[in-house]
C-alpha positions in Angstrom: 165.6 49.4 161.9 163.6 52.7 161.2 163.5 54.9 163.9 159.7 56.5 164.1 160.1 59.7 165.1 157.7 62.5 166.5 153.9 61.4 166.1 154.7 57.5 164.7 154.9 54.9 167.4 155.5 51.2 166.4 151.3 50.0 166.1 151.3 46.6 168.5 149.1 43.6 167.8 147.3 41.3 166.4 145.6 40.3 169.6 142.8 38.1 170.4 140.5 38.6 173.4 140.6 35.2 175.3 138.7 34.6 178.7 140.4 33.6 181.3 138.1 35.1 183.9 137.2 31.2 185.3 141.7 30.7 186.2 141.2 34.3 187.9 143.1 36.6 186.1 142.3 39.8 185.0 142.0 40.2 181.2 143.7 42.0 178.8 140.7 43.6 176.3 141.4 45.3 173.1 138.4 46.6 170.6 139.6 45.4 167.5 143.3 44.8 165.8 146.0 46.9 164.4 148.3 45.5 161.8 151.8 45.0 162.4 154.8 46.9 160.6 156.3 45.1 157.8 159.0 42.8 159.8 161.9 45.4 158.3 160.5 48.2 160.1 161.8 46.6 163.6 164.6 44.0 163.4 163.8 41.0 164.7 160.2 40.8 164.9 157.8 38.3 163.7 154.8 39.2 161.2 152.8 38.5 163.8 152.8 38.7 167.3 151.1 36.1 169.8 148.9 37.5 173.0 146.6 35.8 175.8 144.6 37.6 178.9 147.8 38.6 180.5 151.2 38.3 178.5 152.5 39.3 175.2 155.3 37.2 173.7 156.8 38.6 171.0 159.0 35.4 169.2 162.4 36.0 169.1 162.7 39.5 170.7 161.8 43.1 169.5 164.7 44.8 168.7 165.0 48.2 170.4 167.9 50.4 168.3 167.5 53.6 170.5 171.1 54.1 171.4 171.3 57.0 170.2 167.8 58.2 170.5 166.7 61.2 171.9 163.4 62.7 173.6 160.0 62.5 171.0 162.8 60.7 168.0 163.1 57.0 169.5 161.3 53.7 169.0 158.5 51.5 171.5 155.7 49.4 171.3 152.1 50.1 171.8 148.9 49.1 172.8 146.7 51.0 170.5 143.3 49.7 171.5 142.4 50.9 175.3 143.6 47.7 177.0 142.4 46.9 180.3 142.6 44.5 183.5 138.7 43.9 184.4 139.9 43.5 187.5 140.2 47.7 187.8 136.5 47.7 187.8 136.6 51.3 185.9 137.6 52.5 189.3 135.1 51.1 191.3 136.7 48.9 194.0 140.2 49.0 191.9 142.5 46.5 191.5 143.6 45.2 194.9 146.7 43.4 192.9 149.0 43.8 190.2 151.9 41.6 188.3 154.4 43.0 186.0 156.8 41.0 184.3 159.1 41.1 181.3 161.8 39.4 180.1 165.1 41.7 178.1 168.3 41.8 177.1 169.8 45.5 177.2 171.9 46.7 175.2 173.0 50.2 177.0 172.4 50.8 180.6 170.6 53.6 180.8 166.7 55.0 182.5 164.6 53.9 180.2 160.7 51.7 180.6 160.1 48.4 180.5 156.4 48.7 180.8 154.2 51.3 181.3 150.4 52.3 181.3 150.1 56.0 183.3 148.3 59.1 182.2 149.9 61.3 180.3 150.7 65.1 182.3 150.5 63.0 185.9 151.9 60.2 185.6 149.1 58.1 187.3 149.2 54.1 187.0 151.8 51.5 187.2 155.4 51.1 185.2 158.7 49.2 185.7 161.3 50.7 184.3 165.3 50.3 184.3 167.0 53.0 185.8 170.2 54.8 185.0 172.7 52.4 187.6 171.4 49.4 185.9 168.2 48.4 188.4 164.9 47.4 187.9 161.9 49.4 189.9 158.4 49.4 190.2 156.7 52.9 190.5 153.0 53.3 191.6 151.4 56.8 191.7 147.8 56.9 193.3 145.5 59.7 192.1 146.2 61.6 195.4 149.7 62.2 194.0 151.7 60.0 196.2 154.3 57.5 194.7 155.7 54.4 196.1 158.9 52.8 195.0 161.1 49.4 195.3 164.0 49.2 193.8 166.0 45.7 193.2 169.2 45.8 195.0 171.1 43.4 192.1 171.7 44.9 188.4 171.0 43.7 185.2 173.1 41.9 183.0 174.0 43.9 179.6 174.1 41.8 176.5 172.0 38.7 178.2 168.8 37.8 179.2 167.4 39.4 182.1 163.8 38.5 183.8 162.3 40.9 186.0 159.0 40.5 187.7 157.3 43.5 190.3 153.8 42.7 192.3 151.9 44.8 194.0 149.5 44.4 197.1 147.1 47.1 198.3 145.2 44.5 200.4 148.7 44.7 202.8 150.3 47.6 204.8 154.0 45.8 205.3 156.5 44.2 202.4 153.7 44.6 199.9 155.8 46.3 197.3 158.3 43.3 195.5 160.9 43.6 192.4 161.8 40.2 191.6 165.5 40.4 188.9 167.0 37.0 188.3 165.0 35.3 191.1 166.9 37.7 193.3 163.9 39.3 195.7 163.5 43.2 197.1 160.5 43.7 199.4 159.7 46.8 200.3 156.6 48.7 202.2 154.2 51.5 200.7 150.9 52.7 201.1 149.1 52.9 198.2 145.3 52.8 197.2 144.1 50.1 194.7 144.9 50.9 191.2 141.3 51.9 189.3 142.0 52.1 185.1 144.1 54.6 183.3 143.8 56.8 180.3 147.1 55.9 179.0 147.9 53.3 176.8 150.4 50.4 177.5 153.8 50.9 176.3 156.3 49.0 176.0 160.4 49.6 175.9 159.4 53.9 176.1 156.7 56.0 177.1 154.3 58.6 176.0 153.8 62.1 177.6 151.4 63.0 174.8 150.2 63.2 171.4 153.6 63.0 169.6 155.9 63.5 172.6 158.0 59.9 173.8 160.9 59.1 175.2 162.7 56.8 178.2 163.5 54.5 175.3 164.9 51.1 175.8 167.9 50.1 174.0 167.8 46.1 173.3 165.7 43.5 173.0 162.3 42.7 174.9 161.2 39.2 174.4 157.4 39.6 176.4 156.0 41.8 178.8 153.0 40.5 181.1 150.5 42.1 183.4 147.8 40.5 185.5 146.1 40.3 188.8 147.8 37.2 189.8 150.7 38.1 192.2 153.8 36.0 193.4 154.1 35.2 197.1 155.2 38.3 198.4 156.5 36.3 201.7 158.5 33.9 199.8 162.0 34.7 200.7 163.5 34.0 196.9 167.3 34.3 196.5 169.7 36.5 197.6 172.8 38.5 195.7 175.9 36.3 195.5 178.4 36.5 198.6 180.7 34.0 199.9 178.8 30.7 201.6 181.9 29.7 203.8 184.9 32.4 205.0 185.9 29.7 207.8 189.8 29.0 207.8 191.0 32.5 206.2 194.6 32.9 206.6 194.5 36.7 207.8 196.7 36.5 210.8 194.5 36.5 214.0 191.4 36.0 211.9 189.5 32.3 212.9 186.3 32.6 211.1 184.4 34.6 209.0 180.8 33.8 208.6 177.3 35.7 207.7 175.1 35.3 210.6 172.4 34.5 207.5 172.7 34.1 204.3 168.7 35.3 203.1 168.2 38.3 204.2 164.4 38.1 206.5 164.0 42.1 205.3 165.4 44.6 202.9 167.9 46.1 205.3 169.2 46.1 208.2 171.7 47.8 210.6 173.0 48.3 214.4 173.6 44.8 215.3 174.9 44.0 218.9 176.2 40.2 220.4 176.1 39.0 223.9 178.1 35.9 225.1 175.6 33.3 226.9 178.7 31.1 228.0 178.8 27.6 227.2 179.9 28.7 223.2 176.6 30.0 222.7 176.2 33.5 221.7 173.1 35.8 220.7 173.0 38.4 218.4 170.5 41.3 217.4 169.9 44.1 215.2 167.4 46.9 213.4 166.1 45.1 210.6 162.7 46.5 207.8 162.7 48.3 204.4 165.1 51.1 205.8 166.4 52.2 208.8 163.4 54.5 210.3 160.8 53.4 208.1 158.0 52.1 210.6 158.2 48.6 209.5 161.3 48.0 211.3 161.7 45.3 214.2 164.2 44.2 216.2 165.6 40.9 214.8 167.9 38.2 216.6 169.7 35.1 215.8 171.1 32.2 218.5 174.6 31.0 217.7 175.1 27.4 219.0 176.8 24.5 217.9 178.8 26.3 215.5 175.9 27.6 213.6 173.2 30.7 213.3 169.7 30.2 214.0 167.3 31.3 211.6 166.4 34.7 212.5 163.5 35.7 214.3 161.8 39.6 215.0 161.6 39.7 218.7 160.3 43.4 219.2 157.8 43.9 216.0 157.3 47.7 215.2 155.7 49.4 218.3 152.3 50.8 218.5 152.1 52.6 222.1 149.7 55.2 223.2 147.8 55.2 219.9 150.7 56.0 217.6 153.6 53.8 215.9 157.0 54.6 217.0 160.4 53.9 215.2 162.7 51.1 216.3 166.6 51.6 216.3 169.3 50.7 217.7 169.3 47.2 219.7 171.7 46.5 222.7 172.2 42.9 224.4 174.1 42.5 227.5 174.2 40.1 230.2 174.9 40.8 234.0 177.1 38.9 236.1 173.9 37.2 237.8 172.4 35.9 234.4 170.0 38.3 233.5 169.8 38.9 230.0 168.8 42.5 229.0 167.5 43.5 225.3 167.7 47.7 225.0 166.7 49.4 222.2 165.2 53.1 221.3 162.2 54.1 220.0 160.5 57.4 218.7 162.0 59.8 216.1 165.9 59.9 215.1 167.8 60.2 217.9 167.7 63.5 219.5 163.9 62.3 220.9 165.0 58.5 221.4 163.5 56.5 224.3 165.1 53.7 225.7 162.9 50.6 226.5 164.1 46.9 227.1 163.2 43.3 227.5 165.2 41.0 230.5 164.9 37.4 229.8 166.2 34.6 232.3 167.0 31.6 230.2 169.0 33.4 227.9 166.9 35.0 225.3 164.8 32.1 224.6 161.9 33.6 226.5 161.5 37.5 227.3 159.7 39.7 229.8 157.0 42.2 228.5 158.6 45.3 227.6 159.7 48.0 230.5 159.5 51.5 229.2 161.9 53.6 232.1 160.5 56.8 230.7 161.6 60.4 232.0 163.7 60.5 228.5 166.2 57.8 229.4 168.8 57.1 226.5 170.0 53.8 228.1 173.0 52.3 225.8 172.8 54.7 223.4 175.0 52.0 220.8 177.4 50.4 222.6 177.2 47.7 225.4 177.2 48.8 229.2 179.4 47.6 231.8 179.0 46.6 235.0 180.8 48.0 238.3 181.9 45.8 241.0 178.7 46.5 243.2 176.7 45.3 240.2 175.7 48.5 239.1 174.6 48.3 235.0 176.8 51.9 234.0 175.0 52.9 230.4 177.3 54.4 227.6 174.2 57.0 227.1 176.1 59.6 224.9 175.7 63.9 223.9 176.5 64.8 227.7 175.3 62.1 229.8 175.9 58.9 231.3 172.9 56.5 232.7 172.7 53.9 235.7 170.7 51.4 237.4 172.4 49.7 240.5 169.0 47.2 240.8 168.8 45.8 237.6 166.4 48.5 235.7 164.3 49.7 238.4 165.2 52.8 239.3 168.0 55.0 236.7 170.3 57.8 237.6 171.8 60.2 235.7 175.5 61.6 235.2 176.3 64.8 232.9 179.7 66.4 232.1 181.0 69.1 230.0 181.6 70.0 226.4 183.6 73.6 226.8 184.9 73.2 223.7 181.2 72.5 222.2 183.0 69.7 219.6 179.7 68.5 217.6 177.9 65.8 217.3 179.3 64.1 220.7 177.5 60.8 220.5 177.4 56.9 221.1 180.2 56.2 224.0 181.9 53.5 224.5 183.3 52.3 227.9 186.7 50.4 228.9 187.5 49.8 232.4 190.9 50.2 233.7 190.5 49.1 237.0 190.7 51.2 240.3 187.1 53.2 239.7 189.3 54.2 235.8 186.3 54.7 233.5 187.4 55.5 230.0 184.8 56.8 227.2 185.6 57.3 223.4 183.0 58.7 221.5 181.8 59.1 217.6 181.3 62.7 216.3 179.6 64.8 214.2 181.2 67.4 211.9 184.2 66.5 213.4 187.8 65.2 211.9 188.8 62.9 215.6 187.5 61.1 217.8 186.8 62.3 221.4 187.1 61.1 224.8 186.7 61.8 228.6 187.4 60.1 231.6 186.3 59.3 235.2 188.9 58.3 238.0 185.4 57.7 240.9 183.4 54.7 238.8 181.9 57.1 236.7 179.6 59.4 239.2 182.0 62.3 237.5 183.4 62.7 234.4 186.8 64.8 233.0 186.3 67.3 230.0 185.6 66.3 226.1 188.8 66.8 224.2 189.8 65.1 220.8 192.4 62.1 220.0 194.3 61.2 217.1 192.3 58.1 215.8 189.9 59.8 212.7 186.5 59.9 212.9 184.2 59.4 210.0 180.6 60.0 211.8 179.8 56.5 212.2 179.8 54.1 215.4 182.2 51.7 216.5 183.2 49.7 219.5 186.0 48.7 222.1 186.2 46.1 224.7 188.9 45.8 227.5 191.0 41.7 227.3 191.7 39.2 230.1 195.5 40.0 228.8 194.8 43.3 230.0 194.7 45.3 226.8 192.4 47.0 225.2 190.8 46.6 221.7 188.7 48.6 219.4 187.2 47.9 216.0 186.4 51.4 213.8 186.5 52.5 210.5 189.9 54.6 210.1 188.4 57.3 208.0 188.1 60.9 208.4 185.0 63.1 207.5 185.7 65.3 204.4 185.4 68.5 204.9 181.6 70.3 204.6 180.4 66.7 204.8 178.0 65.2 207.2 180.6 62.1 207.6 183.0 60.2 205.6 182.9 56.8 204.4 182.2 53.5 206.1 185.0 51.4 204.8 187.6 50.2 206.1 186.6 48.7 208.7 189.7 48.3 211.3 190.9 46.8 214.8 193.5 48.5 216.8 194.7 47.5 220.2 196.4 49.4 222.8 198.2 48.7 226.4 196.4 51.9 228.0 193.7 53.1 226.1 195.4 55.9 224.3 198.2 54.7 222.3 196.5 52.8 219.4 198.4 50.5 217.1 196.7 48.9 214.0 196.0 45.4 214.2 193.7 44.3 211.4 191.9 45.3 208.5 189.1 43.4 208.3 187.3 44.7 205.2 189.1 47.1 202.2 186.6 46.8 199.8 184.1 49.2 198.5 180.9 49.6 200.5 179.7 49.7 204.0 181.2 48.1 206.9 180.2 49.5 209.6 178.4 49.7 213.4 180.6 46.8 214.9 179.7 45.0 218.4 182.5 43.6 219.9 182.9 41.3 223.1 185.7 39.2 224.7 184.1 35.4 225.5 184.4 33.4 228.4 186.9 31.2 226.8 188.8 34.2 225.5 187.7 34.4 222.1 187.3 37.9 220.6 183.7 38.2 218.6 183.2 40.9 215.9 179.7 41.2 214.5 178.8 44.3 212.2 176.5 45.7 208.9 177.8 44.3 205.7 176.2 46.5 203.2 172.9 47.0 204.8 171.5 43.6 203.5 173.5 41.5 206.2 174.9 41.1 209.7 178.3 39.4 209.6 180.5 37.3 212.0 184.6 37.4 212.9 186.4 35.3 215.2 189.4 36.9 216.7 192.4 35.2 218.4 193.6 37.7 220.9 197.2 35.7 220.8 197.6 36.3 217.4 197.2 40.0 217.7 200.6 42.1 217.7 201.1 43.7 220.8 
């Protein structure tokens, strides 16, 4: 193959101009034909290439040698003659809706465009490109300057046939972005105006900054690129990336069953789950789910474990819109009270340092809720971590930084509990509480900055607390959880990982259970992941019939579930 170089681009098309206006989709117009190059000039194209009002198939591949290609020396395809979708309306109303698609097979990972038609110097318009780890995105840029982006979370497959698809909604404010790679589906939420026409022709496997000036070249084979006004579904769920459909029966010791709570993910990501034991084997989980965590699409999600199985998932608090303005959801919190009361915390407002704690109480168990109670006078509640309740009944909130939150009626009225810091350790967040009996509270706490642990304690059920001072378990900035046994030990589940030094944490794998007889000698029980990743923010509760339940983030894109025999544990 000839590499064109400087001012020669490969000249696309012998295309007719057929109507399609009557099915609905947008047409593809083009004042008059160009001749193709002689079919040795690109390797493995046709002396002639097919078209219709939205896709170009080019038989049998274009070949794309651009290897080793640099900026303004590299070969692409394009459209020489001013196409346009009709459906831009030369920028009158614009076009409300857009589809992308092409099918390739790359031969080099590397960031380089699929398809393309912006305007040279600003990059206005549409493109999906491939970028440098091997993912496919869809890039809008609105006149105004502002971009919006969604990446697939999958890769491509060097060497075979990949098909990606991206579509577009204006007309919607929530999951209107999509990247569809090998039927696996990424949603995510943008605002963007609709599109009105570019100057810029379409490319195809590169792009054009100018007269003579090119690069982002593909490197492989591009069997057809397509653009219309005809979107996919952008609700329809699609499939998911490959993970194991059944863990049950692993033969970790202590381990009973592994399980994802689902396996199609309702939103892009999610984070922060939390599980509370309804008795009668039934359990109820919840967590932050939306396009990222703080994005103001996020809602509160749950899902009912009965029978052995998960529920479909269901948003139970959708983003909240309070006093005129939307507020950011984080951090859900489920825990039942000892006279059936099920309570549903969770924070909203900016990250955490201007959190407000709000919650739902439901009566039957989560299967109906009450209208949500806003406390107010900048109440934390559960911060992360479950409460636990005193034996007058008094809820005792794990609130975090230097405080400690109560309710002895149920939510009606709140008091607050502050200790010290004196050795101002950072970052002195997300408690949580084990009860040793006798008015012993015990706190352990995630830090900032920091290479431990920390903890305090309180010998008067927690209306005073002891001094901060560091342990010897590591801490890697991230939260975890502990829970007290019937057998009278206690158990936590962290990630054994310090923070590297001049790092905001450290990572988020493994993820670890250690139990102890008193709360400050810890032996290592469990690993229960190794791998690469994040495993991270586990919930963990004791059952009424004494089973131990994990539940935590499996790499942002799902919640999952472990059964623990407490027997089986070493002590």
């Amino acid at each position: 193959m000839k590499i064109l170089c400087k001012t020669v681009s490969l000249i696309l098309l012998i295309l007719n101009t057929l109507r399609l206006g009557a099915l609905g989709v947008a047409e593809w117009q083009f004042s008059g034909a160009s001749r193709l190059p002689a079919p040795d000039e690109v390797a493995g194209i046709p002396a002639a290439a097919s078209g219709d009002a939205s896709r170009l198939a080019l038989r049998e591949g274009v070949q794309f040698r651009n290897r080793d290609a640099a900026d303004d020396c590299g070969a692409y395809l394009r459209i020489a003659d001013q196409p346009s979708l009709t459906g831009h309306d030369n920028g009158k109303n614009g076009l409300a809706s857009l589809n992308l698609a092409v099918r390739f097979r790359p031969e080099t990972i590397r960031h380089a465009v699929l398809l393309r038609k912006t305007d040279p110097g600003t990059d206005f318009g549409y493109q999906l490109f491939l970028t440098g780890e091997g993912k496919v995105a869809l890039r809008i840029r609105n006149r105004d300057g502002k971009t919006v982006n969604v990446v697939s979370r999958n890769r491509v497959r060097p060497g075979e046939w990949n098909m990606a698809d991206a579509t577009a909604d204006s007309a919607r404010t929530l999951y209107n972005l999509q990247v569809r790679l090998n039927g696996v589906v990424t949603r995510a939420s943008g605002a963007f105006t609709p599109l009105s026409d570019t100057s810029g022709a379409l490319t195809v496997g590169g792009l054009e900054r100018g007269p003579g000036k090119s690069g982002q070249y593909f490197d492989g084979a591009i069997a057809s690129a397509a653009v219309s006004d005809v979107t996919r579904a952008l609700d329809e769920p699609g499939a998911v990336d490959p993970a194991p459909a059944d863990m049950t029966g692993t033969h970790l010791p202590g381990i009973e069953r592994m399980e994802f709570v689902y396996q199609e993910p309702p939103t892009p990501e999610c984070h922060a789950a939390t599980v509370a034991d309804l008795g009668n084997g039934e359990l109820l989980a919840a967590w932050f789910g939306g396009t990222c965590e703080g994005h103001l699409d996020v809602g509160i999600w749950t899902a009912r474990y009965s029978g052995g199985r998960w529920s479909r998932p269901v948003e139970t608090v959708q983003r909240l819109y309070r006093d005129g303005v939307y507020y950011q959801l984080w951090n859900p919190l489920l825990f039942r009270h000892s006279s059936g009361k099920l309570f549903l915390f969770y924070k909203y407002g900016r990250p955490f340092e201007h959190w407000d704690c709000a919650y739902l109480a439901s009566d039957d168990g989560g299967r109906t809720w009450s209208a949500p109670h806003y406390p107010g006078g900048r109440l934390h509640g559960p911060s992360k971590n479950k409460p636990v309740e005193l034996e007058d009944g008094t809820i005792y909130c794990p609130a975090g930084g230097d405080k400690m939150e109560y309710t002895p009626d149920l939510g009606k009225t709140w008091k607050v509990v502050r200790f010290d810091n004196p050795e101002k350790f950072r970052g002195v967040i997300q408690p949580a509480l084990l009860r040793h009996g006798n008015g012993v509270l015990q706190a352990l706490y995630r830090t900032m900055g920091e290479k431990h642990l920390a903890e305090n304690w309180s010998h008067d059920n927690g209306r005073s607390w002891s001094a901060l001072k560091m342990i010897s378990l590591p801490s890697n900035n991230s939260g975890f959880d502990a829970v007290e046994l019937k057998d009278g030990r206690f158990l936590l589940v962290y990630n054994h990982a310090e923070t590297p030094d001049g790092r905001w944490g450290g990572k988020r794998t493994p993820l670890n259970v250690a139990v102890s007889s008193d709360g400050k000698e810890w032996k290592p029980a469990l690993i229960l992941e190794d791998g690469p990743g994040e495993y991270s923010y586990p919930s963990v509760i004791q059952a009424e019939d004494g089973k131990i339940h994990v539940i935590y983030t499996w790499n942002r894109v799902r919640i999952k579930h472990v059964v623990l025999d407490p027997a089986a544990l070493e002590r």
